[in-house]
C-alpha positions as CSV (number, residue, x, y, z in Angstrom):
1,X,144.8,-115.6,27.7
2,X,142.5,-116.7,24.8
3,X,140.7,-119.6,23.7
4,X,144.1,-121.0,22.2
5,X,146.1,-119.9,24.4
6,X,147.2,-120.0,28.4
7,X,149.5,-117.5,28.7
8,X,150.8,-114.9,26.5
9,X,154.4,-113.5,27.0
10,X,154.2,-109.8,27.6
11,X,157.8,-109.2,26.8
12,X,158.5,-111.8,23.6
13,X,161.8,-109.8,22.4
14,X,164.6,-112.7,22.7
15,X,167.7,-112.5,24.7
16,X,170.1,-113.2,22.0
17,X,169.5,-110.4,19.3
18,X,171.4,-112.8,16.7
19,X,171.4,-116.4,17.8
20,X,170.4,-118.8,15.0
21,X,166.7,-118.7,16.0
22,X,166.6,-115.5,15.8
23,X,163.1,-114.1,14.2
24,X,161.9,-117.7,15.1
25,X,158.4,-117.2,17.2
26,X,158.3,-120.2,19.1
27,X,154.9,-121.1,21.1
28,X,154.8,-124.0,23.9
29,X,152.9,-126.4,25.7
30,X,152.3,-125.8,29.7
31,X,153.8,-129.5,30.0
32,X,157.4,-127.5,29.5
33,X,158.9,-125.5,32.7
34,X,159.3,-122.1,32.0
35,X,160.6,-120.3,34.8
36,X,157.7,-118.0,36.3
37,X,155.3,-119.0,33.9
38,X,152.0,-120.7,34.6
39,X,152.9,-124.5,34.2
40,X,149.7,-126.8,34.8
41,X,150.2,-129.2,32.4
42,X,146.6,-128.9,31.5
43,X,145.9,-130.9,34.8
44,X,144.0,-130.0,37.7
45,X,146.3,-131.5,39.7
46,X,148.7,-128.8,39.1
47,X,146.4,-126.0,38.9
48,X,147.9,-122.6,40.3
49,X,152.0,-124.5,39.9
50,X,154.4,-121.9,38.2
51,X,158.1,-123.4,37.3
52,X,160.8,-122.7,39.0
53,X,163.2,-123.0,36.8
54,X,163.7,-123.3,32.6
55,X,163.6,-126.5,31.2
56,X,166.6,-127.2,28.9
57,X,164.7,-127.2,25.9
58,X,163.2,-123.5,27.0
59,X,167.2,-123.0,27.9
60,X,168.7,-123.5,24.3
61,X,165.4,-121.5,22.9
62,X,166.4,-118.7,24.5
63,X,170.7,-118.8,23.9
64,X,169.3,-119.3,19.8
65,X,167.6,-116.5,20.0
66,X,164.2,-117.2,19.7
67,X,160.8,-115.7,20.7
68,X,158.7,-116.9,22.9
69,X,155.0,-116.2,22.9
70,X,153.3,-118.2,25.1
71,X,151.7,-121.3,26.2
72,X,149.0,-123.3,24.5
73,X,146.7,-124.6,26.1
74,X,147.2,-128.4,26.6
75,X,145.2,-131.7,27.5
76,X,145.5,-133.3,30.8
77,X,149.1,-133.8,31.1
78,X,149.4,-133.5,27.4
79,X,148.1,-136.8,26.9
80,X,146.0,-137.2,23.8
81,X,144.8,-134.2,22.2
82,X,140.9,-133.5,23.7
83,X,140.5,-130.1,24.7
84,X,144.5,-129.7,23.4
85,X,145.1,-126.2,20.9
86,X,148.7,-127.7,20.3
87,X,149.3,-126.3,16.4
88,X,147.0,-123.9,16.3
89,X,149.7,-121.2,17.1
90,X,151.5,-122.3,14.1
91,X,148.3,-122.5,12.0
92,X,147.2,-118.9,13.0
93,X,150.3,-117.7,12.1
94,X,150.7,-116.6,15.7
95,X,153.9,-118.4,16.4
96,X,156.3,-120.0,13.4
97,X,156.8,-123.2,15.5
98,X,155.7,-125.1,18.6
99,X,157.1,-127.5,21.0
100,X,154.6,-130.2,22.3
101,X,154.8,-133.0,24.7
102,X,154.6,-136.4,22.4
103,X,154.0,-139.5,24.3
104,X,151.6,-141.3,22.0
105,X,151.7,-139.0,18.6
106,X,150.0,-135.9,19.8
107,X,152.7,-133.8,17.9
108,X,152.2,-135.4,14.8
109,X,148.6,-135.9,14.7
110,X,148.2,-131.8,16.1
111,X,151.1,-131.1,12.9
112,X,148.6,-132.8,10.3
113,X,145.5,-130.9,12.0
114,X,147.2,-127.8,11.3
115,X,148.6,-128.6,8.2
116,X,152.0,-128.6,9.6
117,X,155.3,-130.6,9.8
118,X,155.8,-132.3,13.4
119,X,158.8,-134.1,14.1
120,X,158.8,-136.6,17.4
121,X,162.6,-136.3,17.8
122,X,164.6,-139.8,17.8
123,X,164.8,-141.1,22.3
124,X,167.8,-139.6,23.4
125,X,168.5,-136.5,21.2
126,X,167.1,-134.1,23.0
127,X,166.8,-133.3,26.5
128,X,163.4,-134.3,28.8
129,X,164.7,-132.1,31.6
130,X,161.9,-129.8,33.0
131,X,159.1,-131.3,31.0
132,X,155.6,-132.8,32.7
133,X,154.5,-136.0,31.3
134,X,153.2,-139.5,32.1
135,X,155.3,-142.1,30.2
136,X,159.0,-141.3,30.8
137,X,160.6,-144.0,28.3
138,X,158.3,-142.9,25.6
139,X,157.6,-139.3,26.1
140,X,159.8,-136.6,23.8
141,X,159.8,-132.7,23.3
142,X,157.8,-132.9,19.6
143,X,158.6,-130.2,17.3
144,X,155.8,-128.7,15.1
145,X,156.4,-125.8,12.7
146,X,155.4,-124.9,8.8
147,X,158.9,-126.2,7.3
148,X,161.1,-128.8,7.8
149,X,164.0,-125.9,7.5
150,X,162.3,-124.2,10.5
151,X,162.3,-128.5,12.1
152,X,165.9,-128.2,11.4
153,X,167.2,-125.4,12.5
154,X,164.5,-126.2,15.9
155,X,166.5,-129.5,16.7
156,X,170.0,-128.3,15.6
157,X,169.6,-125.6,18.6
158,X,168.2,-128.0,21.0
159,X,169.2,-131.9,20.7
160,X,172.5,-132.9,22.6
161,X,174.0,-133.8,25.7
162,X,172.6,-132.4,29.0
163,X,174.3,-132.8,32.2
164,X,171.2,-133.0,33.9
165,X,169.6,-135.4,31.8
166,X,171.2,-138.9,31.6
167,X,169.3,-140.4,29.0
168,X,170.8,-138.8,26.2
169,X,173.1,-139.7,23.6
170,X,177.0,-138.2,24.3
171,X,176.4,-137.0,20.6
172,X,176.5,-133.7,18.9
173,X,173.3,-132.0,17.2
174,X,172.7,-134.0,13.8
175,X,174.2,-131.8,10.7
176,X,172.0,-131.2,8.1
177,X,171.2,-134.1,5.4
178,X,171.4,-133.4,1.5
179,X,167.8,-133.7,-0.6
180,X,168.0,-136.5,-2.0
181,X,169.2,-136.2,-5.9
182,X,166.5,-137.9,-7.4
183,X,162.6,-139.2,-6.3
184,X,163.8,-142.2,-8.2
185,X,166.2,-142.8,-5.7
186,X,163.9,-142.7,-2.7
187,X,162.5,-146.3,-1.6
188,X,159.4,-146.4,1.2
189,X,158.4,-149.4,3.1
190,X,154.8,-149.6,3.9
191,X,153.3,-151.9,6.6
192,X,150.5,-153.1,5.1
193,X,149.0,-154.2,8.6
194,X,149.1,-150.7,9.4
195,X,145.9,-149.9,7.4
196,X,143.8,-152.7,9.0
197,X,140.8,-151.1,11.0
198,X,141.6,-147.1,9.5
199,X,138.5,-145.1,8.8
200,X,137.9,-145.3,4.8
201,X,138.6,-141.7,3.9
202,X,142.2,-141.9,6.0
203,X,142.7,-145.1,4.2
204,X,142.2,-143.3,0.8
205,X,144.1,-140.3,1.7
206,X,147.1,-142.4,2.9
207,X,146.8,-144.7,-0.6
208,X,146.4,-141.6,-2.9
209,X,149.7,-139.9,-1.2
210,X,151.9,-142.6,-1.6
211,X,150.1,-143.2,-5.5
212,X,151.0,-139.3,-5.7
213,X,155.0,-140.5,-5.0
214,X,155.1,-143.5,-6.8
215,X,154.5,-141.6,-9.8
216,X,157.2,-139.4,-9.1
217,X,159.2,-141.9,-9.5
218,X,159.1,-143.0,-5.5
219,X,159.5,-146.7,-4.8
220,X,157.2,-148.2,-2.2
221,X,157.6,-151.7,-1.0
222,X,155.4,-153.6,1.3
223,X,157.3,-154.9,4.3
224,X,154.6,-157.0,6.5
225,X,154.6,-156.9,10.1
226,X,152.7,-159.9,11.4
227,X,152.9,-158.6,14.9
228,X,151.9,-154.8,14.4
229,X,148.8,-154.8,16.4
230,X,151.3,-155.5,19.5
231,X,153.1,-152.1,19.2
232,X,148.9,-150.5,21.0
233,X,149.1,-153.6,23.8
234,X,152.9,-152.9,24.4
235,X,151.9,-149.0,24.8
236,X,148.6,-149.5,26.8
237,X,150.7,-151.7,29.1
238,X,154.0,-150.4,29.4
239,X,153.0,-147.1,29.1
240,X,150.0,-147.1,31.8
241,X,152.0,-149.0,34.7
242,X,155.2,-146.3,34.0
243,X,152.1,-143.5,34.4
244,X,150.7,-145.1,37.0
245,X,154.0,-145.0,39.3
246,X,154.6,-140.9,38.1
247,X,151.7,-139.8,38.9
248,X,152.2,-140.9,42.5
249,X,153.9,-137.5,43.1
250,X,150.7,-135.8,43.1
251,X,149.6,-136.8,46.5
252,X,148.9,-133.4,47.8
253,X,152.1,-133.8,49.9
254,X,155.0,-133.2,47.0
255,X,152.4,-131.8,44.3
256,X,148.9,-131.3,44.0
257,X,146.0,-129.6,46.6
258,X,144.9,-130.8,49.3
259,X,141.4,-131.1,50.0
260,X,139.6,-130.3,53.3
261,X,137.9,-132.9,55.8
262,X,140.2,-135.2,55.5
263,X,140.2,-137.3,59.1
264,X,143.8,-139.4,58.6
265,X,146.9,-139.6,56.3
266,X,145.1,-142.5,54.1
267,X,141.9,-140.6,53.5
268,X,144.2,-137.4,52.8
269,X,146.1,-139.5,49.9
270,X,142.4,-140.7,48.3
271,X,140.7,-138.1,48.3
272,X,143.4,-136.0,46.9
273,X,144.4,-138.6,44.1
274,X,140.8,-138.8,43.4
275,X,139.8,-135.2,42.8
276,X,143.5,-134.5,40.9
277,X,142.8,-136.6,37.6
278,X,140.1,-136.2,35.3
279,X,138.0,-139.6,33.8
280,X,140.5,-140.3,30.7
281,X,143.6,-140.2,32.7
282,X,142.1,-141.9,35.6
283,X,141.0,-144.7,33.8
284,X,144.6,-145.0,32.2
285,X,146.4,-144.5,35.9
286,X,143.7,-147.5,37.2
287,X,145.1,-149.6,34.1
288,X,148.3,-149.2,35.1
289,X,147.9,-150.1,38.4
290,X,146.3,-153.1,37.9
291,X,149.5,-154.6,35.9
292,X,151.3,-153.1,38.1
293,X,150.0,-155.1,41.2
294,X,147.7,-157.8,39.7
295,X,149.2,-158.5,36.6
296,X,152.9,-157.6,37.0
297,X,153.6,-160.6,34.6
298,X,152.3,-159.0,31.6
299,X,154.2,-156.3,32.0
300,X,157.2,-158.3,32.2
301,X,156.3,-159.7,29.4
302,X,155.2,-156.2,27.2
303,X,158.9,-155.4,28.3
304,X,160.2,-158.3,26.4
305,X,157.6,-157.8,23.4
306,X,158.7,-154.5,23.5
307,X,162.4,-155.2,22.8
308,X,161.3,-157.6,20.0
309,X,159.1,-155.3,18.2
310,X,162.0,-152.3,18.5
311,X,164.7,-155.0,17.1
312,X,161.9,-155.6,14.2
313,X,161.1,-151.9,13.5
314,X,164.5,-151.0,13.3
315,X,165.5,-153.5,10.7
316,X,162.3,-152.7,8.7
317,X,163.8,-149.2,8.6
318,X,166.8,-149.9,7.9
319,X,165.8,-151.8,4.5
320,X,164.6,-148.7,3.3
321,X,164.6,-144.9,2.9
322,X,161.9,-144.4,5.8
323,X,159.1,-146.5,6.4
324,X,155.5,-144.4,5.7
325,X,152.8,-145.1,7.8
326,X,149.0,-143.2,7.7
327,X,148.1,-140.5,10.0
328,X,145.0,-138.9,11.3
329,X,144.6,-135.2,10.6
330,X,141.8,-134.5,13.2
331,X,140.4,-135.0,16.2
332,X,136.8,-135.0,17.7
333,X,136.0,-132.1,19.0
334,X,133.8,-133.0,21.9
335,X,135.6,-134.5,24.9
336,X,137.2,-138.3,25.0
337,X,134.2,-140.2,26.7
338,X,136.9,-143.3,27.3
339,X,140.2,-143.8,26.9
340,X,139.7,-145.5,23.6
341,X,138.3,-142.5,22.3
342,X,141.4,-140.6,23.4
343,X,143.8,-142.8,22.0
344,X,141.9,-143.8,18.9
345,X,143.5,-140.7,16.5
346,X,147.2,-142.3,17.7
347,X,146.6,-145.9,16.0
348,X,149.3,-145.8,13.4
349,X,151.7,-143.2,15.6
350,X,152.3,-145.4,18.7
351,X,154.7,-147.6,16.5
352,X,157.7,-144.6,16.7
353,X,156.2,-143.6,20.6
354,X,157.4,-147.3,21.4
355,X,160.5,-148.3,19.7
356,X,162.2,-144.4,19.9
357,X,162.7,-143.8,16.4
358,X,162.3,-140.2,14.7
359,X,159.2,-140.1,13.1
360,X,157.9,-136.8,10.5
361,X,154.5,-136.1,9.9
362,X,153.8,-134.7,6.3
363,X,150.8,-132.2,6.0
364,X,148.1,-133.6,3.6
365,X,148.1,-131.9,0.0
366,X,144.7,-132.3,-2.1
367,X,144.0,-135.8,-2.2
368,X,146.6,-136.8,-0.9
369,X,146.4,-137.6,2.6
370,X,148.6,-136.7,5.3
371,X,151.2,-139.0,6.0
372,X,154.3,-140.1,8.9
373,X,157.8,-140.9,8.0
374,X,159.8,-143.0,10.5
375,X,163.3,-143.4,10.1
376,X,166.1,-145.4,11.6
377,X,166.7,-144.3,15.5
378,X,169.3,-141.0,15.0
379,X,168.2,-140.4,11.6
380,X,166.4,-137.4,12.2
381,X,168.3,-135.1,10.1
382,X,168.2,-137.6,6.8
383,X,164.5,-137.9,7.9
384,X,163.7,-134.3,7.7
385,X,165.3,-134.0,4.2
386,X,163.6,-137.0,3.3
387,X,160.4,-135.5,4.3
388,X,161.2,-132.1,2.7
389,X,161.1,-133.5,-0.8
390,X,158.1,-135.6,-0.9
391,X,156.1,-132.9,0.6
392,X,156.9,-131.2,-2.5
393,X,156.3,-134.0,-5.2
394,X,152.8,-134.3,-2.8
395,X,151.9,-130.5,-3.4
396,X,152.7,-130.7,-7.0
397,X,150.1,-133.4,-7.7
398,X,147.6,-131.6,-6.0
């Protein structure tokens, strides 16, 4: 146990001696079961929980031969990245890649902090079996390492179906994508509402990276998106009443502890819901519950938005190579006072967290700024070569 990390794995060496991970040190956040491993989540709530079993993600790590080293120490539930050392495995170069719990961006935004790739996987292409969340229709097993070969070769060995885990596509692993042939043949859509309300130096970054590609030879298009702001409502809604009902299992009857003094069932349930969350995620559980019970209309209608704004991401996509959108590359250190300040780093990443596409963060490179790719839904692997080559024409103007 360190500052960075939870728990270190005495015995590392991996079961398969020649699987196709094989050499591949692979850290993890404790919001992914590993059987007999300390599993808290980062959450008081489960404080002292080991897993019982391997998730299927942890499952496929191990038949590819990888390494594991250990967990990372998370945020509360892994939601939002205060008090979170997600990357910094990778950026020590104390583990070659990561898997982190993405339900808003975190894996992206922790991938640009430590100057990393991070992929947020396309809904349905890789298994959510045995990982601890909040947001079930939006949360995904995030991939973080230092290439996109090592991205590749993470989600060749773990996407596909799962028995146990009936929200996936009956589709096999995507097959690797050629580079494409030329920068001249590579077209980006930018949302221009997308930069509205960034802080100026993410702004500049964002503008000199895709001035960096354009002179490559990259085309960039502007493709507006009158109702972009909707994709932060839709999550704060949807997103909060779906945590809201989860986190109902930690009651101190099916998970959590218990605490003393309690005189009756009902005082047992508050007083044990009230000590298991800290502020942030309260005051996201309380907004939940409030459309939940009070407001259950405007979740209803964030549903419906919600299936418009997918419908109008996808076809955006699908005019172009990838749309590019900006991306924060760091995080406050001190804890998130209010849940604004914890989801303020995921402005521009809650578009892919919504709609399920596969989205690729791009490390920054001098000036130019880091950057997110989001591709068509099941596009990861074209995404990932995508991504491979403007990385390069970024580090080549620094």
């Amino acid at each position: 146990m360190t500052p960075i990390t939870l728990f270190d794995n005495p015995d590392p060496a991996p079961a398969v001696p020649d699987g196709p991970l094989h050499g591949t040190r692979v850290a993890l956040q404790p919001t992914i079961s590993v059987a007999g491993w300390p599993t808290d989540a980062g959450a008081a709530a489960l404080a002292g929980f080991t897993a019982l079993e391997d998730a299927t993600v942890v499952q496929r790590l191990r038949q590819a031969g990888a390494a594991l080293t250990g967990l990372t120490r998370a945020s509360e539930f892994g939601f939002g990245l205060h008090g979170s050392q997600a990357g910094e495995a990778v950026r020590l170069g104390a583990a070659d890649a990561e898997l982190v719990l993405d339900m808003m961006g975190e894996c992206r935004v922790a991938a640009a902090r430590a100057g990393a790739f991070g992929l947020t996987p396309s809904t349905g292409l890789v298994s959510r079996l045995g990982l601890i969340g909040l947001i079930p229709s939006m949360e995904r097993c995030g991939l973080l390492a230092r290439s996109c070969g090592t991205l590749h070769a993470l989600l060749a060995a773990l996407a596909g179906p799962d028995g146990r885990d009936l929200t996936l596509e009956e589709a096999p692993p995507p097959a690797p994508a050629p580079l494409p042939a030329d920068a001249r043949s590579v077209t980006l859509g930018v949302i221009p509402q997308a930069l509205d309300g960034l802080p100026a130096a993410q702004a500049e970054g964002f503008r000199a990276a895709l001035a960096r590609l354009a002179t490559a030879g990259v085309a960039v298009r502007e493709l507006p998106l009158p109702e972009y702001d909707l994709f932060a409502l839709v999550h704060a809604i949807v997103g909060s009443v779906e945590a809201s009902s989860c986190a109902g299992r930690y009651d101190s009857v099916r998970y959590g502890r218990r605490p003393p003094g309690a005189k009756n069932w009902n005082e047992m349930y508050l007083s044990a819901r009230g000590a298991a969350f800290g502020t942030c995620v309260k005051s996201f559980l309380i907004q939940g519950a409030f459309f939940q019970f009070e407001r259950y209309d405007a979740y209803e209608n964030a549903c419906r938005i919600r299936a418009r704004l997918v419908a109008a991401a996808q076809r955006l996509a699908s005019e172009v190579d990838a749309l590019a959108l900006p991306l924060a590359d760091s995080v406050p250190e001190s804890a998130a006072a209010t849940l604004a300040q914890a989801c303020a780093p995921f402005a521009a990443t809650r578009l892919a967290s919504v709609t399920g596409q596969p989205a690729l963060a791009l490390p920054a490179a001098g000036a130019c700024g880091a950057l997110q790719l989001v591709g068509p839904r099941l596009g990861d692997a074209r995404l990932l070569a995508l991504g491979e080559t403007l990385a390069a024409l970024c580090r080549e103007g620094k």
